[in-house]
C-alpha positions in Angstrom: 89.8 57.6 74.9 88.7 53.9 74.8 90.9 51.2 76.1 91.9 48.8 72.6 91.0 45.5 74.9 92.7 43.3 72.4 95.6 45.1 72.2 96.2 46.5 76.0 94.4 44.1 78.7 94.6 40.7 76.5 92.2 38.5 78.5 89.6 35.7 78.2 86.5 37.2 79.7 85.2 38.6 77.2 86.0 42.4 77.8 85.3 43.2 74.5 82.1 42.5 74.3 80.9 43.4 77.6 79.9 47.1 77.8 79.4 47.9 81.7 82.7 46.2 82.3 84.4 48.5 79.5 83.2 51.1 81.2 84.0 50.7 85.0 87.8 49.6 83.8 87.7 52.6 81.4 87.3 54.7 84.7 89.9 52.2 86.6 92.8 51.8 84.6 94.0 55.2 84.4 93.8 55.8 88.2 95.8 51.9 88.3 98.3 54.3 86.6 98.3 57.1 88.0 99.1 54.8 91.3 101.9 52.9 89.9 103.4 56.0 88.5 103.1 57.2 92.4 103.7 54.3 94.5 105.3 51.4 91.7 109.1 51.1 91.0 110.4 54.3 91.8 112.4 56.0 89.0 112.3 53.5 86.6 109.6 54.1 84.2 111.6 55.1 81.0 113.8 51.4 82.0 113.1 48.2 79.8 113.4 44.6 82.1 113.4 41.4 80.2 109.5 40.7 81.6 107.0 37.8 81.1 103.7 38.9 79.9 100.4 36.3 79.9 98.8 36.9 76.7 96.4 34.0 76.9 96.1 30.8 79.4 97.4 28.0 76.9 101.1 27.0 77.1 101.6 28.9 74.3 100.7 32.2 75.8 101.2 31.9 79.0 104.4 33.0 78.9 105.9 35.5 76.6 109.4 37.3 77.5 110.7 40.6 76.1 112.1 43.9 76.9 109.3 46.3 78.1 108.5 49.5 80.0 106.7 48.8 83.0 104.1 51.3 82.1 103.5 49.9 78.9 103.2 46.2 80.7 99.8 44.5 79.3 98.6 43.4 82.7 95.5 41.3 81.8 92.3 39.2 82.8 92.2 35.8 82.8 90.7 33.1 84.3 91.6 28.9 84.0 89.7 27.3 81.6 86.4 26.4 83.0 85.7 22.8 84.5 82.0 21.6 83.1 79.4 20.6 85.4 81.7 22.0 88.4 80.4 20.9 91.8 81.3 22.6 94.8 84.2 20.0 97.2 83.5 20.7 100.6 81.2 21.8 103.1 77.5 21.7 103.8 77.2 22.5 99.8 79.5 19.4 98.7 78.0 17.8 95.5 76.0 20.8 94.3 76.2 23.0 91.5 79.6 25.4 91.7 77.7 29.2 91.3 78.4 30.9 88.6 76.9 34.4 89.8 77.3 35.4 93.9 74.5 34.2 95.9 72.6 36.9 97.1 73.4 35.6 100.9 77.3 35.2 100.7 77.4 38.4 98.6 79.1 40.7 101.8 81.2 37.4 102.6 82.6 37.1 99.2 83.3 41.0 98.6 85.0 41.0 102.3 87.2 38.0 100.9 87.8 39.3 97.9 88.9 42.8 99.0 91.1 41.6 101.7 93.2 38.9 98.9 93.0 42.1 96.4 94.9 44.3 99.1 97.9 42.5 99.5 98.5 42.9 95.7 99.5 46.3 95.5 100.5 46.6 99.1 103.3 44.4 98.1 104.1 46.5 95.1 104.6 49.9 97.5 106.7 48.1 100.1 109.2 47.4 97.3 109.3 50.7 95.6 112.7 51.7 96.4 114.5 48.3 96.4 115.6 48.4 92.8 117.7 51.3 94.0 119.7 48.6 96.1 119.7 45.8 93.5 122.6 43.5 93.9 122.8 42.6 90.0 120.2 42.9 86.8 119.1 39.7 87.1 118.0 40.6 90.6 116.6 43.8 89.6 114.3 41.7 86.8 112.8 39.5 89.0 112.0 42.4 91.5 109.8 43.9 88.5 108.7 40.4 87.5 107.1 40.2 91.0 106.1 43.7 91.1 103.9 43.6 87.5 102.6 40.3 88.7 101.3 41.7 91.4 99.8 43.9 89.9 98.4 41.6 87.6 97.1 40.1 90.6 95.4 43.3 92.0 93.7 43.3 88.2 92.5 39.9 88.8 90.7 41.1 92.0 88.9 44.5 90.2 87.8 42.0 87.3 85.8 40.2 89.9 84.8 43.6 91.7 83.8 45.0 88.6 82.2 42.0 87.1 80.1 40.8 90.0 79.5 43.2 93.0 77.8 46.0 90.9 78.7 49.6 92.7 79.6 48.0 96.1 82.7 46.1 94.4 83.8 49.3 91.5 83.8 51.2 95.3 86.1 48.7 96.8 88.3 48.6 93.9 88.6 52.3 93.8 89.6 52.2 97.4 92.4 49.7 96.8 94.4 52.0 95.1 93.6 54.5 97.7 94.8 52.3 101.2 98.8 52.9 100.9 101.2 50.4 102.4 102.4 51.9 106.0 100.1 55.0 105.7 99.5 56.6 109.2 95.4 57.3 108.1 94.7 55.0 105.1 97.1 51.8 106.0 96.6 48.3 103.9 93.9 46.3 105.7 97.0 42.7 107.0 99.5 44.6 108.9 102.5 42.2 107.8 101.8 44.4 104.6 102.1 47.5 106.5 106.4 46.2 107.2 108.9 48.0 105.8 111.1 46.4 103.1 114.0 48.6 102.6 116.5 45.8 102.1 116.7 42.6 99.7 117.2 40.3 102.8 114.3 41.1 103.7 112.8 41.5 100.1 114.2 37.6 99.7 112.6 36.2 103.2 108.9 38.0 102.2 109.0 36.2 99.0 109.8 33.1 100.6 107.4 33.5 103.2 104.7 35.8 102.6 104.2 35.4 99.5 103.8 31.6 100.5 101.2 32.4 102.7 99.5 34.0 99.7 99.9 30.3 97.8 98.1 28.9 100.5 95.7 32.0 100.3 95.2 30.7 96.8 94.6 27.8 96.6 92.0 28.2 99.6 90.1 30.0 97.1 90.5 27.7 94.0 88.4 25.1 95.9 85.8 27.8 96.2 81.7 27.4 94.9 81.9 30.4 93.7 83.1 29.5 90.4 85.1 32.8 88.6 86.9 33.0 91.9 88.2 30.1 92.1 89.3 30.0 88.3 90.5 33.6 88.7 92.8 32.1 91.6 94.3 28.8 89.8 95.6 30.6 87.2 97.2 33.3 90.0 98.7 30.2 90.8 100.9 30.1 87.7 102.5 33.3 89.1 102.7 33.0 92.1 105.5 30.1 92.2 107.8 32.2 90.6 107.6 34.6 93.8 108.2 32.0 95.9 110.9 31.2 93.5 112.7 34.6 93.8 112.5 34.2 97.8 113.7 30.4 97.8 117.0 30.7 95.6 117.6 34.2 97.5 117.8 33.4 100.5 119.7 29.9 99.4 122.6 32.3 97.6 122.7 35.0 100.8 123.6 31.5 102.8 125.7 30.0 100.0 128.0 33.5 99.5 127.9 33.8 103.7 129.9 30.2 103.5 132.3 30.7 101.3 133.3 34.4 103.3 133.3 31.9 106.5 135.8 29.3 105.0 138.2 32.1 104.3 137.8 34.5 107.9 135.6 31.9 110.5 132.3 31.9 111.6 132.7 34.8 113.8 130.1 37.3 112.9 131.9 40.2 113.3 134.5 38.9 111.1 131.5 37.8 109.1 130.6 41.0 108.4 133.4 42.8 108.6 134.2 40.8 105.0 131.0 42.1 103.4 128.8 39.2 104.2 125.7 38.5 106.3 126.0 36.4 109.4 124.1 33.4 109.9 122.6 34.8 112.6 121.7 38.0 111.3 120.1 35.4 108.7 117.9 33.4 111.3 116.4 37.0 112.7 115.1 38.1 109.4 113.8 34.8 109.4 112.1 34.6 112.7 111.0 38.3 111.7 109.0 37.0 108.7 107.9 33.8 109.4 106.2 35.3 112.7 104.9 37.8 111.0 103.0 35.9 108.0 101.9 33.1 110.4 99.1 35.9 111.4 98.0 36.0 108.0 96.1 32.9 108.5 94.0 34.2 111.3 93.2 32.9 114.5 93.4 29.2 115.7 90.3 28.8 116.6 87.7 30.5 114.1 84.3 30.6 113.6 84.3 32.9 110.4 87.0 29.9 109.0 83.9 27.3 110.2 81.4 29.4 108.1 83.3 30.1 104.9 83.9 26.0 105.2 80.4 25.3 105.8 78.6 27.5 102.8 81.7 26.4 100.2 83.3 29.9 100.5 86.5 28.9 101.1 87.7 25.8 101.2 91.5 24.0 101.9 93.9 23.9 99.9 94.0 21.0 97.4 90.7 19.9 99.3 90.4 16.7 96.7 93.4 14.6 98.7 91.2 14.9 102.0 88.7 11.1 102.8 86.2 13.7 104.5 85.3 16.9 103.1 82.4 17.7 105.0 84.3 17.8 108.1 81.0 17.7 110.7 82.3 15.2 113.1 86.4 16.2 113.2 88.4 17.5 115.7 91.7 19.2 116.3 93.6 19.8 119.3 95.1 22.8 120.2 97.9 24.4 122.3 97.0 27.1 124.4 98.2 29.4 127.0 97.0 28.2 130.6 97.1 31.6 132.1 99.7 30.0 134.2 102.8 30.5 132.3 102.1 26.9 131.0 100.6 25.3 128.2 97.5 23.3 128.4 95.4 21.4 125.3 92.0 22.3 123.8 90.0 19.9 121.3 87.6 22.0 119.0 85.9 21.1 115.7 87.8 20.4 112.8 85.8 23.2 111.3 86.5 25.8 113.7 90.2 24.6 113.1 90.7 25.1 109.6 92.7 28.0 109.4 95.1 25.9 111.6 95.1 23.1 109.4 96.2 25.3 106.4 99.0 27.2 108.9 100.4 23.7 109.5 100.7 22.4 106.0 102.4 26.6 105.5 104.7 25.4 107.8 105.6 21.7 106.9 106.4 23.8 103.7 108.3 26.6 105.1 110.3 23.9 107.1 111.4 22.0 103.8 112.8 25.1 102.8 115.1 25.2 105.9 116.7 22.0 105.7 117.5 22.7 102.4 119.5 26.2 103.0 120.8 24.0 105.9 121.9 21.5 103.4 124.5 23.9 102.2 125.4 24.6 105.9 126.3 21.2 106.6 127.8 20.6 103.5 130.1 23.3 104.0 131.1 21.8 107.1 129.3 23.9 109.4 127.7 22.8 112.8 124.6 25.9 112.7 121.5 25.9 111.6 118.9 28.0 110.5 115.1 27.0 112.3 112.2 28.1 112.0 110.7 29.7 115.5 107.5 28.5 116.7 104.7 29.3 115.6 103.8 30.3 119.1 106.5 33.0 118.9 105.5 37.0 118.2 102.1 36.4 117.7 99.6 39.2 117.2 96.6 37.0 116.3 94.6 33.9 118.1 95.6 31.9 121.1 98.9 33.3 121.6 98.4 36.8 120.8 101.0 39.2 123.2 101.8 36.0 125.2 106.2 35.9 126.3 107.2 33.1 124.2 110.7 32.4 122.9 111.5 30.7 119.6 111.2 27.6 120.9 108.2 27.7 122.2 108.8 28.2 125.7 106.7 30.7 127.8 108.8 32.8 129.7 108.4 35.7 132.1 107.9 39.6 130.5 111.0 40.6 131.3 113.1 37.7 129.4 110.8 37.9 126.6 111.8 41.9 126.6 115.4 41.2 126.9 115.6 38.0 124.2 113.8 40.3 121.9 116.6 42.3 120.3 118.6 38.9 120.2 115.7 37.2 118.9 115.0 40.2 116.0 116.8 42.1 113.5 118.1 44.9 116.2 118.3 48.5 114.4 122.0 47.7 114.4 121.4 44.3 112.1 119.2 47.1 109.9 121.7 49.8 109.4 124.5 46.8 108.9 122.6 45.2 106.2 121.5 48.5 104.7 125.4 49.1 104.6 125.8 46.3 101.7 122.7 47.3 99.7 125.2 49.1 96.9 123.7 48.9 93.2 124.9 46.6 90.7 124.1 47.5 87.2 127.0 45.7 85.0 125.7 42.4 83.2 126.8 39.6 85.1 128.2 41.4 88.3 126.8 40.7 91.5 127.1 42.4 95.2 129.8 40.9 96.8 127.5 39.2 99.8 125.3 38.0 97.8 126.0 34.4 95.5 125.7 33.9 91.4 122.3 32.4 90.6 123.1 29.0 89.1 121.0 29.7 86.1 119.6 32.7 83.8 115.7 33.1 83.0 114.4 31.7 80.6 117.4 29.8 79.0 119.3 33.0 78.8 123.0 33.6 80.5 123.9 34.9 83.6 125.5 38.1 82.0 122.3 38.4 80.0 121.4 42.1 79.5 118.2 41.7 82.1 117.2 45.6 82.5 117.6 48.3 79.8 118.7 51.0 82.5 118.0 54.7 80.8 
């Protein structure tokens, strides 16, 4: 039966009228269903959550709210309005003519690129599956499905571009994104942070805070790109994507905030913590240090010479590249930290080029850090002397420089066996897991929340707190 494009996939590329793209998504979106029947929400097809919907990029239509079925959800294709005369920003390419087609040359890169970002969209989506099982309240359980058909809005955004512009090779790689399966032993998703379990909302709250920020950064990488639909496919993921970041943000901020008012009545003993039905600050800081570590890799080695060549041919370029003096970045430099095979560290300079994955980590992390000192703000205001830090970003690392080396969250390189021993103290230990897994008991009355878990201090979209969020059936 053919797809109503108007009606089902709303969109601004023209899907009506293009015939060879009707037909490759005719053959892709009922295998994108079949999949999120399989490996979406789990048992909560027939439930209705309060859901924004993009029907069009204006500020009219960008977002619309209602009660739907996820199912029924009218994930579509769209793309920011297009900037005329477009040049590309950066590289050897800066000043020329953004491509509107892929050059026959960068055609492997782009796919590559393109695959990889597509990935992480549905990945996402199956390491949540069975969270809304756990929900600590409706509203909770709403933005878990706001993130989830988002997503996978996302992952459509990715097939449009597969489909679109990469002929057999790209409808190939879109079929096999719905094939890779988050945490599979044969058929694993291609970033391994995407491969983690999330079987809790602490750590549901810290992957939306920072994965899913690595995935801004991601973003806007590829808004700077030359090759045009790319980059305005990406800019208006943009829109969505702060929300996520949103979701991770406040929940993290109200885990803290409901963790201080349980240590104003018992102490800041953890056990005493706990043993009132709340998580410990540090239980807290080793989901943190989990996370952050782990979506630090995401943005590839230090030193990179595929990072120098996506930079050079106006691939990929960094984020928000305009606010740079020098964007073609020939003569810069940027020194490193190393290991010095010693158990020291010693310094490197290499090219700014080389170094631009680095570049966009750091700004990820000025970021990430101004998210700390605010949770910390409602540490110290409650009169508290801890802190929650970030580790460094030498710490657990399973990519560049610092790959395997024994270094504690502060940076220090220390011998194998205190690096073996600070591990479980350093990590969530499988006690910290089963503890935490304790408190994940379902909420489904309007306005209720899990006892170790804080109110939000507003509704979405103007609506109450007690706001019927998900029609459970």
């Amino acid at each position: 039966m053919a797809i109503d494009y108007i009606e089902r996939i709303p969109n601004n590329v023209d899907l009506g009228g293009n015939k060879t793209l009707q037909r490759a998504l005719e053959h892709w979106q009922p295998r994108f269903l079949d999949w999120w029947r399989e490996m979406g929400p789990s048992d909560f097809l027939a439930s209705e959550p309060y859901l924004r919907t993009a029907i069009s990029v204006d500020r009219a239509g960008w977002a619309t709210f209602g009660h739907v079925k996820m199912p029924d959800y009218r994930w579509g294709i769209f793309l920011a309005e297009q900037e005329p005369d477009r040049c590309i920003g950066f590289g050897d390419e800066y000043g020329k003519p953004a491509w509107q087609q892929v050059p026959g040359e960068l055609r492997s890169t782009l796919r590559r690129l393109i695959v990889t970002q597509g990935d992480t969209e549905p990945a996402s989506v199956e390491q949540q599956r069975l969270l809304g099982h756990t929900a600590p309240s409706l509203y909770d359980l709403r933005n878990l499905f706001q993130v989830n058909v988002e997503e996978g809005r996302h992952l459509w955004a990715m097939v449009y571009l597969l489909h679109a512009y990469f002929g057999r090779d790209g409808r190939e790689e879109a079929e096999a994104l719905l094939e890779r399966h988050s945490g599979d032993a044969d058929r694993p998703r291609i970033l391994t942070t995407f491969n983690e379990r999330i079987d809790d909302w602490l750590s549901f709250f810290m992957f939306t805070f920072f994965t899913d920020r690595d995935g801004k950064f991601q973003l806007k990488s590829f808004a700077e790109s030359g090759f045009d639909p790319l980059a305005r496919t990406t800019r208006f993921m943009l829109t969505e994507e702060g929300h996520h970041m949103f979701v991770g943000d406040s929940g993290v901020a109200r885990v803290v905030r409901r963790t201080l008012e349980v240590m104003k009545e018992v102490g800041e003993e953890p056990d005493k913590v706990r043993a009132a039905g709340a998580i410990d600050l540090p239980t807290i800081q080793r989901y943190l240090n989990f996370w952050f570590s782990s979506s630090l890799d995401l943005f590839g080695a230090e030193s990179s010479s595929n990072a120098a060549s996506y930079f050079a041919a106006g691939v990929k370029g960094r984020p928000d590249e305009a606010k740079f003096g020098d964007h073609l970045c020939r003569d810069g430099a940027m020194t490193l930290d190393l290991p010095d095979g010693k158990g020291g560290v010693a310094r490197e300079e290499i090219p700014l080029r080389n170094a631009m994955n680095e570049a966009v980590r750091n700004a990820y992390v000025h970021e990430c850090a101004v998210g700390a000192r605010r949770w910390n703000g409602f540490v110290a205001a409650a009169g508290f002397a801890q802190t929650l830090t970030l580790p460094s970003t030498r710490f657990r690392r399973s990519t560049g420089l610092w790959t395997d080396q024994p270094v504690d969250p502060a940076g220090n390189v220390v011998s194998d066996e205190a690096y073996a021993a600070g591990l479980p103290h350093w990590l969530p230990s499988d006690g910290d897991r089963a503890f935490i897994k304790s408190l994940m008991q379902r909420v489904t009355e309007p306005g209720k929340f899990a006892a170790w878990i804080a109110p939000p201090d507003r509704g979405v979209n103007e609506l109450p707190i007690d706001y019927d969020y998900v029609r459970l059936n």
